[in-house]
C-alpha positions as CSV (number, residue, x, y, z in Angstrom):
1,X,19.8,66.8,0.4
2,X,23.4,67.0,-1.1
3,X,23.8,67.1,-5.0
4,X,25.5,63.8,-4.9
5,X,22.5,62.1,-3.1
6,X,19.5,63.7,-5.2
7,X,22.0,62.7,-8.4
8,X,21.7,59.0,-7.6
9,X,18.5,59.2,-6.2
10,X,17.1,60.6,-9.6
11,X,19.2,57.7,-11.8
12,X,17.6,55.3,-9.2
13,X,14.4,56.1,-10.1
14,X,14.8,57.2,-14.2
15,X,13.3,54.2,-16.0
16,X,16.2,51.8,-17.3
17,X,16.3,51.5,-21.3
18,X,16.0,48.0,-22.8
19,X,19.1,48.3,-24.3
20,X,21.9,50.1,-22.9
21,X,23.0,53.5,-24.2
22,X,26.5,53.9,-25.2
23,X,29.0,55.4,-23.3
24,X,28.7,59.4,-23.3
25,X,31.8,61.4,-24.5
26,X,32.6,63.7,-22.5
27,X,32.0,67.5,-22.9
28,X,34.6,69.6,-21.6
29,X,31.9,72.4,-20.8
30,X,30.5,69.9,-18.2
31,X,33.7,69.9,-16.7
32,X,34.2,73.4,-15.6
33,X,36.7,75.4,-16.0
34,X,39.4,73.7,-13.6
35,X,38.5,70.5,-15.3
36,X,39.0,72.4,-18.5
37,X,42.6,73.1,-17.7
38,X,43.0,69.4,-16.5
39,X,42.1,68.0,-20.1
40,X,44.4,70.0,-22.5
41,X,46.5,68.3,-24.5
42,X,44.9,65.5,-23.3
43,X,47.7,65.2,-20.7
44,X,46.1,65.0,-16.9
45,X,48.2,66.1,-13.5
46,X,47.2,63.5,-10.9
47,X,43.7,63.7,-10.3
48,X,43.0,64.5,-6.5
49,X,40.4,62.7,-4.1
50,X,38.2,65.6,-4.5
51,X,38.1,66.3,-7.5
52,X,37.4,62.4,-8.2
53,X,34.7,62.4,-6.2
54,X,33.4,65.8,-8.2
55,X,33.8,63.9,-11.7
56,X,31.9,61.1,-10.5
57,X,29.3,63.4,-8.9
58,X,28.9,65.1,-12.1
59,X,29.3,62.7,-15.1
60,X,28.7,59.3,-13.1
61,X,30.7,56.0,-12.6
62,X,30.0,54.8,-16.2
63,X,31.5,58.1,-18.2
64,X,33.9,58.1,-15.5
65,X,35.3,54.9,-16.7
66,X,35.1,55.8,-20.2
67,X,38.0,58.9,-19.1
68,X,40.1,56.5,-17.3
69,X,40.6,53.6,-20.1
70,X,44.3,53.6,-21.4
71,X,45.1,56.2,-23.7
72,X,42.8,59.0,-22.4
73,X,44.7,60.2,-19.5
74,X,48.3,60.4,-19.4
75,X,50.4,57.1,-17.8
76,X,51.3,59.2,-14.9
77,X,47.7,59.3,-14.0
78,X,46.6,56.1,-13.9
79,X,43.9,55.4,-11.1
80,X,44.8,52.6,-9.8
81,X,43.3,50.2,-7.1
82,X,44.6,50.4,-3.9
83,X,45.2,48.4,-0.4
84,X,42.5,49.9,1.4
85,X,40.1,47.8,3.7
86,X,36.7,47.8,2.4
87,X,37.4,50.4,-0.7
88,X,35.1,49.0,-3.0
89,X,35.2,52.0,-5.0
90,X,39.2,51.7,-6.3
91,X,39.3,55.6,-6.6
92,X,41.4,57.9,-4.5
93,X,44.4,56.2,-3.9
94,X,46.6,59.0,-2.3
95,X,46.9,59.4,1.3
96,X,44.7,62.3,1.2
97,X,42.4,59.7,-0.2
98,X,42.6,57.7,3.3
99,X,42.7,60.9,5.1
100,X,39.4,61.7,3.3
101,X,37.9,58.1,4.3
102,X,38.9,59.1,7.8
103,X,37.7,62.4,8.1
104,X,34.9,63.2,5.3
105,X,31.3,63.1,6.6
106,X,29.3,64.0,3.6
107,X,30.4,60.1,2.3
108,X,26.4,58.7,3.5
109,X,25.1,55.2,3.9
110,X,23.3,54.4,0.4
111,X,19.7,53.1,0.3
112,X,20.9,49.8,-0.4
113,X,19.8,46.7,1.0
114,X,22.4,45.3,3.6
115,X,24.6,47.9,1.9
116,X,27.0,48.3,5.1
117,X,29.9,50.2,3.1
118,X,27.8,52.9,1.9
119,X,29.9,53.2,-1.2
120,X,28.7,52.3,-5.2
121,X,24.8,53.1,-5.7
122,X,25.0,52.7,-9.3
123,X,22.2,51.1,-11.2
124,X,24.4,48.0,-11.3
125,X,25.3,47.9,-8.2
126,X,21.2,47.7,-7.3
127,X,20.8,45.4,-9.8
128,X,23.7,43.0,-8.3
129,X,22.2,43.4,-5.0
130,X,18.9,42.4,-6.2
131,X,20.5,39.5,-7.5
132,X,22.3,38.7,-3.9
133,X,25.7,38.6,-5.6
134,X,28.4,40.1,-4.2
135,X,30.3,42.8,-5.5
136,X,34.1,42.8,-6.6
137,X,35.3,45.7,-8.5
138,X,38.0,45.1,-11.2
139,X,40.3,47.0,-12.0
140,X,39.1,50.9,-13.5
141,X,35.6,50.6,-11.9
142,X,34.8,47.1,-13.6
143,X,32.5,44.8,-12.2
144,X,32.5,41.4,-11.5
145,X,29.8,39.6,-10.1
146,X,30.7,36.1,-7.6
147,X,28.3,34.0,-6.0
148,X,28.4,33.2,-2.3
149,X,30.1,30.2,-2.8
150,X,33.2,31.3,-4.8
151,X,33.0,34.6,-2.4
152,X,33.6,32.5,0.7
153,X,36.4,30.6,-1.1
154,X,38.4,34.0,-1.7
155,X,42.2,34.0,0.2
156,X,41.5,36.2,3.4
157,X,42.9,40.0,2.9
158,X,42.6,42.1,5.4
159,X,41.2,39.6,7.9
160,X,37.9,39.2,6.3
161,X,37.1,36.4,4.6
162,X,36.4,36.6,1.0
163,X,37.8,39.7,0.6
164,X,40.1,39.9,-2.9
165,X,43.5,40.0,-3.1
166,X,45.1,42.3,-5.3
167,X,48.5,41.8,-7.0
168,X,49.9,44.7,-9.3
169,X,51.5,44.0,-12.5
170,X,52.6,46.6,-14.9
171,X,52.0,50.1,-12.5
172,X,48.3,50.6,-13.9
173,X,46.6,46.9,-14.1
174,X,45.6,44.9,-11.2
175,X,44.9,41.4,-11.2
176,X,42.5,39.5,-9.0
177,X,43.4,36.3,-8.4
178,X,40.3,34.0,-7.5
179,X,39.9,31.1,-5.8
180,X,39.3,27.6,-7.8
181,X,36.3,27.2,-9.7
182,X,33.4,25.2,-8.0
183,X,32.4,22.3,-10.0
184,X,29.0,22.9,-11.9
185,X,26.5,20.7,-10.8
186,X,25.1,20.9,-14.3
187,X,27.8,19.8,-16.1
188,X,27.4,16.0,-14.3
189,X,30.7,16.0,-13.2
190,X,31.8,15.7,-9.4
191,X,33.8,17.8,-7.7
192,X,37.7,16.8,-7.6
193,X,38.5,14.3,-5.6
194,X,34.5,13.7,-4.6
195,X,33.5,10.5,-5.7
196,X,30.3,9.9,-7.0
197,X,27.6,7.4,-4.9
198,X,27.6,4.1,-6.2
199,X,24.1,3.5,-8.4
200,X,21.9,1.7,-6.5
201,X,21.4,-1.8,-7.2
202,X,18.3,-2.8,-9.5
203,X,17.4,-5.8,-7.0
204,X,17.2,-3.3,-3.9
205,X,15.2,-0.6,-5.7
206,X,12.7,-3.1,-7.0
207,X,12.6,-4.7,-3.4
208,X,12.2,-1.0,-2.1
209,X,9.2,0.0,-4.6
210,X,7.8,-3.7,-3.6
211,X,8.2,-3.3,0.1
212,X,6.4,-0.3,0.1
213,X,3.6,-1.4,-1.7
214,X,3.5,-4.5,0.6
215,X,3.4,-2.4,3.6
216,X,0.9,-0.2,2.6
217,X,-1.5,-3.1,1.6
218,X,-2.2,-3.9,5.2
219,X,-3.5,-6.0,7.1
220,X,-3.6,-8.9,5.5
221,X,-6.3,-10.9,6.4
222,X,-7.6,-14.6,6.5
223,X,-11.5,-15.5,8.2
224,X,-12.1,-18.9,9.4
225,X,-8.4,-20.0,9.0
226,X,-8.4,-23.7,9.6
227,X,-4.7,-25.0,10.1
228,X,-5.5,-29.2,10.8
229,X,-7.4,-29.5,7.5
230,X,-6.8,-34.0,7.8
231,X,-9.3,-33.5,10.9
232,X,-11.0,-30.5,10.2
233,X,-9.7,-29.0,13.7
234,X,-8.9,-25.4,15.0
235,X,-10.5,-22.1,13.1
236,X,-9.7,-18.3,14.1
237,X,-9.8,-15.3,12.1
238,X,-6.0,-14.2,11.0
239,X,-5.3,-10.5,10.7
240,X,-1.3,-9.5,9.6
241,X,-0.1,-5.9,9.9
242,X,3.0,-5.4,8.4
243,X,3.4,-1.6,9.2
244,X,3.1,-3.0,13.1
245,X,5.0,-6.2,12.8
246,X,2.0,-8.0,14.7
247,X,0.0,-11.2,13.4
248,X,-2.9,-11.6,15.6
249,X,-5.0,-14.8,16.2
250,X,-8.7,-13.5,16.6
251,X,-11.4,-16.3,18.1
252,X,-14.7,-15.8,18.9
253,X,-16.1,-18.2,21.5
254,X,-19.7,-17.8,22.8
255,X,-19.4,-19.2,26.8
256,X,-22.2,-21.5,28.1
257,X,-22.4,-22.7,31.6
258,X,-25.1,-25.7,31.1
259,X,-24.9,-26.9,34.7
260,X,-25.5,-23.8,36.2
261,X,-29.3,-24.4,36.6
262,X,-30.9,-26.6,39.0
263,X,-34.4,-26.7,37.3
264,X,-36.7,-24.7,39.8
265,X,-37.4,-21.7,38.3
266,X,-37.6,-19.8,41.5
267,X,-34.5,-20.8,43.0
268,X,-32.3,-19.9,39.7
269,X,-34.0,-16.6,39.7
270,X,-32.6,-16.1,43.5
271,X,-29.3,-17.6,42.4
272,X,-29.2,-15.6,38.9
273,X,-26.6,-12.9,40.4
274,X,-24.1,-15.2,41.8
275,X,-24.4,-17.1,38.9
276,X,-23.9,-14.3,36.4
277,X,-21.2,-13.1,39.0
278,X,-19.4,-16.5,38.6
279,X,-19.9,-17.0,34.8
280,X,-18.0,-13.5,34.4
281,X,-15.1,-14.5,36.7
282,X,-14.5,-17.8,34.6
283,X,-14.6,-15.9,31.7
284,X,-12.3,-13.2,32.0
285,X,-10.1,-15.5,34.0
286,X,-10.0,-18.2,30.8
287,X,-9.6,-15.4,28.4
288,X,-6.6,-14.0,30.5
289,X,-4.8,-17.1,31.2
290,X,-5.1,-18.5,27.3
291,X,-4.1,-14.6,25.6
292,X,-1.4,-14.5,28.5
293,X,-0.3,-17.8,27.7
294,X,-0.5,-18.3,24.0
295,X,0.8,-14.9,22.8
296,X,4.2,-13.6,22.7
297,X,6.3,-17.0,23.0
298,X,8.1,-17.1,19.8
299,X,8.4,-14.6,17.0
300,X,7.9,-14.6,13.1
301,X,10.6,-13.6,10.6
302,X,10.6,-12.8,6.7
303,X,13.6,-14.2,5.4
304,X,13.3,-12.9,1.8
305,X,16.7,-11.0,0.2
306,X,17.1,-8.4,-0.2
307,X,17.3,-8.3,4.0
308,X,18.0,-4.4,4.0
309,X,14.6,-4.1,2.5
310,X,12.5,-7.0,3.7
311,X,14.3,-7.5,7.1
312,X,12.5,-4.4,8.2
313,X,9.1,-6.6,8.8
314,X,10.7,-8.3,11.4
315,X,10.5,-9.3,14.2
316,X,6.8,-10.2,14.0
317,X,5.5,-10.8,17.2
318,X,2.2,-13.0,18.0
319,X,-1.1,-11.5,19.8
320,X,-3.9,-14.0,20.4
321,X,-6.9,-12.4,20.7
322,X,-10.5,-13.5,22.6
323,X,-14.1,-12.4,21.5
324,X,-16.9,-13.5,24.1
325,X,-20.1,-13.4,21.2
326,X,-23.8,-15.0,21.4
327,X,-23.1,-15.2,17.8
328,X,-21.3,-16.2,14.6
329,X,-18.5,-18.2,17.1
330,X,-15.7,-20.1,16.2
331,X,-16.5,-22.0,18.9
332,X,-19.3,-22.9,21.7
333,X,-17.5,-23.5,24.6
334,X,-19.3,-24.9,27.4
335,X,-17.9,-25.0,30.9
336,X,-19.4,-27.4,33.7
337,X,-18.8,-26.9,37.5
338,X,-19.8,-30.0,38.5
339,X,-18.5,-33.6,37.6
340,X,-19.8,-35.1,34.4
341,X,-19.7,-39.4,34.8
342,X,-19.4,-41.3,31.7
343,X,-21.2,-44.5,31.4
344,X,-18.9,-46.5,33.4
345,X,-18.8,-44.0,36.3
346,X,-15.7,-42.3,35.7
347,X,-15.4,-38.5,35.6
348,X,-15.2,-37.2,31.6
349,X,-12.3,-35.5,30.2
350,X,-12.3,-32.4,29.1
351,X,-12.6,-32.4,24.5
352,X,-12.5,-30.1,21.6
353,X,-15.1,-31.7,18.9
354,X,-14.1,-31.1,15.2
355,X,-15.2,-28.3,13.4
356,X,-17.9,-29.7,11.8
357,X,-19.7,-29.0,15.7
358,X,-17.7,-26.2,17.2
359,X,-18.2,-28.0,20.4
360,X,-16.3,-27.3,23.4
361,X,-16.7,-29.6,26.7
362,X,-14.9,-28.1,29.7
363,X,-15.6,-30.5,32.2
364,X,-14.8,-30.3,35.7
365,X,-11.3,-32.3,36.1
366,X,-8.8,-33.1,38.5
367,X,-5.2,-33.7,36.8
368,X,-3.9,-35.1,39.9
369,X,-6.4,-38.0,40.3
370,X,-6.1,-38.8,36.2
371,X,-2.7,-38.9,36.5
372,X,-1.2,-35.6,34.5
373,X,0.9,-34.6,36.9
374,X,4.1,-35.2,38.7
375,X,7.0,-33.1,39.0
376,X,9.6,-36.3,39.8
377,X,8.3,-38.1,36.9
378,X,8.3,-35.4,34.1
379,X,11.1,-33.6,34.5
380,X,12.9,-37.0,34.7
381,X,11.9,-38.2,31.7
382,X,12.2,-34.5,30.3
383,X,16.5,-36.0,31.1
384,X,16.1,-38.5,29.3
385,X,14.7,-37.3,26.2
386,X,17.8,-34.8,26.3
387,X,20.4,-37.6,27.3
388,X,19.3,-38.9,23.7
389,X,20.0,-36.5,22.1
390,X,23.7,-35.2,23.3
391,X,26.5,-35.5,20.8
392,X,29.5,-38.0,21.8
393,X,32.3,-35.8,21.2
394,X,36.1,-36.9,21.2
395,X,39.2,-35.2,20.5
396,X,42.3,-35.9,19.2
397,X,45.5,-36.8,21.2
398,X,46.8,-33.7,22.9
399,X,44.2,-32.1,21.6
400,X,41.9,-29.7,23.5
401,X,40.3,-28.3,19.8
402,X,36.6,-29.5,19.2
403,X,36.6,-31.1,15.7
404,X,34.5,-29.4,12.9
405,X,32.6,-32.4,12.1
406,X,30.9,-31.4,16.0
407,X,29.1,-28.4,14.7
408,X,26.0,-29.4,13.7
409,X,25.6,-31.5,16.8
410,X,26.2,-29.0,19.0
411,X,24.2,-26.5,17.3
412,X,21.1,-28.9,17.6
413,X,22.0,-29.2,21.4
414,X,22.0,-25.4,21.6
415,X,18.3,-24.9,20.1
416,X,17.2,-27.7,22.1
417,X,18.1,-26.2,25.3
418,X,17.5,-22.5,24.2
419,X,14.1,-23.5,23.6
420,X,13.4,-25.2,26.4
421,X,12.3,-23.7,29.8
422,X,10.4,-26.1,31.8
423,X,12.2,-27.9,33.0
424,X,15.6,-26.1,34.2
425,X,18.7,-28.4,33.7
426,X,21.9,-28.0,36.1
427,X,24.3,-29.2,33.1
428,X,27.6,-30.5,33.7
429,X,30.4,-30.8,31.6
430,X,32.8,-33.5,32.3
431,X,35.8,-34.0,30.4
432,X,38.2,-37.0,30.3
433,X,41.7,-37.9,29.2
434,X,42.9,-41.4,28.1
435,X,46.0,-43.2,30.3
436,X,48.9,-42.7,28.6
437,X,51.3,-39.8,29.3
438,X,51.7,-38.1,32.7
439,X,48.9,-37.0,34.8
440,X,49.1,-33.2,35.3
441,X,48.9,-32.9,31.3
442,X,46.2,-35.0,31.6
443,X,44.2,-33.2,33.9
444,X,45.1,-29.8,32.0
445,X,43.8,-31.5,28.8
446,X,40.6,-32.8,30.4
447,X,39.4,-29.6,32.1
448,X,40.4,-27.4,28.5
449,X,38.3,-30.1,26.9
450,X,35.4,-29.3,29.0
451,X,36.0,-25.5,29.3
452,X,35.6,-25.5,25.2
453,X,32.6,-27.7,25.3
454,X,30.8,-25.5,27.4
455,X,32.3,-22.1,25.8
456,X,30.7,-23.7,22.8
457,X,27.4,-24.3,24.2
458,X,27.0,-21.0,25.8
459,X,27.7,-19.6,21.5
460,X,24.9,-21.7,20.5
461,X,22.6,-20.2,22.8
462,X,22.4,-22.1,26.0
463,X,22.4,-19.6,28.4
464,X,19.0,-20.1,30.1
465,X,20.1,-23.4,32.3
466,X,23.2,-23.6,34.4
467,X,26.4,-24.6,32.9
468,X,29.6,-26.2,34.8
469,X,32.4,-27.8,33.3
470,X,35.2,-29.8,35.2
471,X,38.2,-32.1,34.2
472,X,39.2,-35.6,35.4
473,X,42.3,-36.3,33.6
474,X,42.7,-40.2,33.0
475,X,40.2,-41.6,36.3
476,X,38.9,-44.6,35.4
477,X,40.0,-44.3,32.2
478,X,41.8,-46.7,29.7
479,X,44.9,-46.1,27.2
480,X,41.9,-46.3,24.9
481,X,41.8,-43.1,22.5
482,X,37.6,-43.6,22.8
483,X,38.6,-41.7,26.6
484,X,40.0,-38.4,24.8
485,X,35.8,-37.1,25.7
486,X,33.5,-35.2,27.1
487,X,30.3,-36.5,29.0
488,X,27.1,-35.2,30.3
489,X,25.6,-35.0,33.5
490,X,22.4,-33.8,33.7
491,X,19.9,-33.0,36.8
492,X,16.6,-31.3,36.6
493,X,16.6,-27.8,38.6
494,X,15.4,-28.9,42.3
495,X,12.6,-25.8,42.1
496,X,11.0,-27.5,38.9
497,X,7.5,-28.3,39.3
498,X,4.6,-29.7,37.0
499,X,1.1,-29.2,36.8
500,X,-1.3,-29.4,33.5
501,X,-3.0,-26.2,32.2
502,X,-6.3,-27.2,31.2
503,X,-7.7,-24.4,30.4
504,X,-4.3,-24.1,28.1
505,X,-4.4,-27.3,26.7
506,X,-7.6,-26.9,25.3
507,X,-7.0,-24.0,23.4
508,X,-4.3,-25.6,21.8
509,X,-6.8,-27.8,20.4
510,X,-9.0,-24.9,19.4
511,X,-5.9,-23.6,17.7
512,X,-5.8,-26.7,15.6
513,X,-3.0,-28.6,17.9
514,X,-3.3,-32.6,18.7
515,X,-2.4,-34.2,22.0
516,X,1.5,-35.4,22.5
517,X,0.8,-38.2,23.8
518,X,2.5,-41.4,22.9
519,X,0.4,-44.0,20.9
520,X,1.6,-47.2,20.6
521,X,5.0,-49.3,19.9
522,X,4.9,-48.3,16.0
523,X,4.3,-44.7,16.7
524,X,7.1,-43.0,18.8
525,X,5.6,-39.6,18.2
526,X,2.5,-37.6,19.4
527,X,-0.5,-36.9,17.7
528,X,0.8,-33.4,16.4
529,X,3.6,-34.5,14.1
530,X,0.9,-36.8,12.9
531,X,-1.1,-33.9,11.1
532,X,1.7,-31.1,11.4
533,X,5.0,-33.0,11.0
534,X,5.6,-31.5,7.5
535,X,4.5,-28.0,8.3
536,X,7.0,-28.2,11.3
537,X,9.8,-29.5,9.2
538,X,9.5,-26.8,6.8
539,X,9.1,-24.3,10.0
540,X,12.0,-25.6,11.9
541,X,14.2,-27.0,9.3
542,X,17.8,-25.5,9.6
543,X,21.0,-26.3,7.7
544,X,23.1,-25.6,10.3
545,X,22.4,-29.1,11.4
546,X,24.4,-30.6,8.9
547,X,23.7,-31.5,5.1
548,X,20.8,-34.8,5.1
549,X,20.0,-33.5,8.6
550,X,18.1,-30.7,8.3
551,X,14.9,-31.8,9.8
552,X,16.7,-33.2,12.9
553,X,15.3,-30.6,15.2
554,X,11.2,-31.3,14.3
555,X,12.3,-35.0,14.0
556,X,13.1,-35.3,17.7
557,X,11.6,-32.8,19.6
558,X,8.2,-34.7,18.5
559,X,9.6,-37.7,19.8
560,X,7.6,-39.2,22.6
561,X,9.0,-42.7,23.5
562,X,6.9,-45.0,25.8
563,X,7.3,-44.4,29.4
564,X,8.4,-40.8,28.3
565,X,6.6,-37.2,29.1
566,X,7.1,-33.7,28.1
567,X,6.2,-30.7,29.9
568,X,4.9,-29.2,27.2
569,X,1.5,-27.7,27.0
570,X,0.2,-30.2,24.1
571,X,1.1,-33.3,26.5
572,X,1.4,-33.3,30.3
573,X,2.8,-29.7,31.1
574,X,1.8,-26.1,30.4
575,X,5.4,-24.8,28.1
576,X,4.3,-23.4,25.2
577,X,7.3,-24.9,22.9
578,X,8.4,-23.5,19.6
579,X,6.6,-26.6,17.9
580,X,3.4,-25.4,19.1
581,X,3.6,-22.3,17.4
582,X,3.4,-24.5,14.1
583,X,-0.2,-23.6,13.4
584,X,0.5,-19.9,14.0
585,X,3.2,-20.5,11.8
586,X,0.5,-21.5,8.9
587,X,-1.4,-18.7,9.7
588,X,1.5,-16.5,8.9
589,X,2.7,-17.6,6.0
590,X,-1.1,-17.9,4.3
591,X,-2.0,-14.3,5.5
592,X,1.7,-13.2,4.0
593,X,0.5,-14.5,0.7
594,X,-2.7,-13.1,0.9
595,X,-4.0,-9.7,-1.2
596,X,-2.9,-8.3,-4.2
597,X,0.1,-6.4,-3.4
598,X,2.7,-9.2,-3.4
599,X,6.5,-8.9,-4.3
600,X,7.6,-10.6,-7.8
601,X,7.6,-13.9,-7.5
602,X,5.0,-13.9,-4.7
603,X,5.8,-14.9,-0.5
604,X,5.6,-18.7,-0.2
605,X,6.0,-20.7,3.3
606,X,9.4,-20.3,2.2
607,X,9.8,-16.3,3.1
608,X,8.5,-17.1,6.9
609,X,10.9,-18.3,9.6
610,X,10.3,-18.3,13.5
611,X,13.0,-16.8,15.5
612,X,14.1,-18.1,19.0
């Protein structure tokens, strides 16, 4: 081992003082004789690479330093730092210096963690390491300790970045010039020309805490819901899971088949199998057809602000659920293969009994013989329940523009439609010019008049039935400003048949639905609207409709004139329309109230909209 390697290898391991000693003076005797001659009259030739590299072998960096501070060797000795890549050391600046670097291989590779230069194994050094700050060496050995950060913002010298660069002033100072200072995160300030984040409103980080609790409360739940409380009809179990966005709609319903027995003993026995065989069928076939049919039609919103925080529920979909059970049922539903005669002969309808008996009587029924069916008919009368309810829109003279005043009406005609899709309608748009001016700019006036009716439509949603729109300039018409129009024609879709669900229809009822039937002169509505009129107002009330007019939508949807069917599920069809969602609706909005992690002020009917 070399005297300069067991020299630092003995200062590594000598146990450091607490405090540090003071610099030693230095003994000439130490020096030898040749560095004897070197230090008289304090006046110093210029000290060679070598003989550097001896002082510092012999007396160390730190009482090296102390020899080179201004005023103990002569000015025309001055170390200074010099240009050389990687020369962490500063000493040596000659060319025999760089020759040295070049040739010398007794310069070895310190013990230094990621030490790559192999130069300065001082204590400090070690210590600086230990503390992963680099090293940058000032001027007359000094040290000066950056972190990474204002390392890797250092102008590049030599091609490596974060190297120093070095300007001389004066022939024996050098000055390091740094980069900027990065901005102390301490301090609070931000860094120039960072701004800071806005603070976050007090509304959203209440909403967020709330939300979270919400959330995490889940599910919600609500036995034995009962949504048609006038008549006592329709109970379920109601289960809500935010974190899933679902609501489901559990029933249990224990299945009895009373007319499956003949009343020999014997011959049931024999028979028991198919029977059994035939019960099943009916029973996973009714459970299919009334899940499949009920669930999924419409979804569920929470319209409570802030919508960055409590739009994140949505969409929440609907799942209706069926429990065969021999017990504890929502309902006893009893299923009859064979037709069931009233007293006067005729075949009985099939009936939901209040809840104060559970009862279900699914008697065998044809809906062709009773009359509940009838594509021609329905879909017929569907056109003429929407012919009531088209807007009459005119437009000014030369005027294609459709008035302001139009938006409510045409944004009712939209939901209408959208919402509607049994039956399809082949819709078109006819427009019309008044007979006064010349007939090509009347016929160019007509057709724009049509085109922006039926651009306007398609914006509100009606994209699920067949749009056309055509001009006829001034035919038929008078100088009369009532022709500047539009009209509708309307035609059912010739694929459009109808034939009652009854297995559907039903279930409504056990959901808590009433017929849609129409009732007499002084009642132009169905039964529904009857017991659930309010509940779909406040479901299906939109201000888009116009101010007074908000309830237009539930108002004539509900609307069953005489001589007039609907296709709907609840009356002589099997569309499950947004209306009939109403009692899912309730559901929602009591199970959204329920438990005790509500928002401040609580969820009211008021947070829960259906979408579609």
């Amino acid at each position: 081992m070399s005297e300069q390697k067991r020299s630092r290898k003995s200062k590594s391991n000598a146990p450091k003082p607490k405090h540090q000693p003071a610099p030693p003076t230095i003994q000439t005797e130490s020096i030898g004789p040749e560095a004897l001659r070197r230090t008289k009259d304090n006046s110093y030739p210029l000290i060679k690479s070598g003989d550097m590299l001896a002082l510092q072998g012999v007396v160390g960096n730190k009482a090296l330093r102390q020899m080179v501070q201004p005023g103990q060797m002569g000015s025309s000795s001055v170390i200074r730092r010099h240009a050389i890549p990687d020369n962490r050391q500063g000493v040596g600046a000659e060319e025999d210096e760089i020759q040295r670097r070049r040739d010398d291989q007794h310069v070895q590779r310190h013990a230094i963690p990621d030490n790559r230069q192999g130069v300065g194994a001082e204590e400090d050094e070690i210590q600086t390491r230990r503390d992963k700050a680099s090293i940058q060496r000032t001027p007359a050995f000094g040290l000066a300790v950056q972190t990474r950060r204002q390392r890797s913002q250092q102008p590049n010298l030599w091609g490596k970045p974060g190297s120093p660069r070095i300007q001389r002033k004066d022939g024996d100072k050098a000055d390091v010039k740094s980069a900027p200072k990065a901005a102390d995160p301490k301090a609070g300030g931000a860094e120039a020309g960072v701004k800071e984040a806005p603070a976050e409103d007090p509304a959203v980080k209440q909403a967020k805490a709330e939300f979270g609790k919400f959330v995490g409360g889940g599910p919600y739940q609500v036995p034995n819901f009962v949504p048609d409380t006038v008549d006592n009809f329709g109970k379920f179990d109601v289960d809500y899971y935010p974190s899933k966005k679902l609501l489901e709609a559990n029933m249990r319903v224990k299945f009895q088949f009373p007319d499956m027995t003949t009343g020999d003993w014997l011959q049931d026995i024999i028979n028991l199998p198919k029977f059994l065989m035939i019960q099943q069928q009916y029973i996973q076939g009714f459970i299919k057809t009334v899940t499949t049919g009920w669930s999924g039609k419409f979804n569920f919103k929470n319209v409570r602000e802030p919508q960055s925080v409590w739009g994140q529920l949505n969409p929440i979909r609907v799942k209706v659920n069926v429990t065969p059970v021999q017990a504890n049922q929502h309902y006893t539903f009893n299923k009859y293969f064979k037709d069931q005669l009233d007293a006067k002969g005729v075949g009985k309808v099939p009936n939901v009994e209040s809840n104060n008996t559970g009862q279900v009587h699914m008697y065998k029924f044809d809906t062709t013989k009773r009359g509940f069916t009838g594509a021609a008919s329905v879909g017929q009368e569907e056109v003429t329940r929407l012919q009531r309810n088209l807007p009459k829109i005119r437009f000014a003279n030369t005027s294609a523009a459709v008035d302001a005043k139009y938006d409510g009406d045409i944004q009712f005609v939209g939901d209408y439609l959208r919402r509607m899709n049994r039956p399809k309608f082949n819709i078109d748009v006819i427009g019309h010019a008044n007979k006064s001016g010349n007939e090509p700019d009347n016929l160019k006036y007509s057709q724009a008049r049509a085109d922006n009716v039926m651009a306007r439509l398609k914006a509100a949603g009606v994209t699920n039935h067949k749009l056309t729109a055509a001009g006829v300039g001034s035919t038929g018409a008078t100088a009369n400003g009532s022709w500047r129009k539009v009209d509708f024609k309307i035609a059912v879709d010739k694929g459009f048949s109808n034939v009652q669900d009854v297995d559907m229809h039903e279930f409504g009822h056990m959901l808590g639905l009433d017929d849609d039937y129409y009732r007499g002169a002084s009642d132009t509505r169905g039964n529904t609207t009857q017991h659930q009129m309010k509940m779909m107002q406040k479901m299906l009330g939109s201000d888009s409709y116009g101010k007074g007019k908000e309830d237009r939508y539930a108002d004539e949807v509900t609307k069953i004139y005489k001589n007039e069917a609907s296709a709907d599920v609840m009356h002589a069809g099997n569309e499950v329309r947004v209306y009939n969602y109403v009692t899912f609706w309730q559901a929602m909005f009591n199970a959204g109230a329920a438990g005790g992690n509500q928002p401040a002020p609580a969820f009211t009917w008021k947070d829960w909209k259906v979408i579609g």
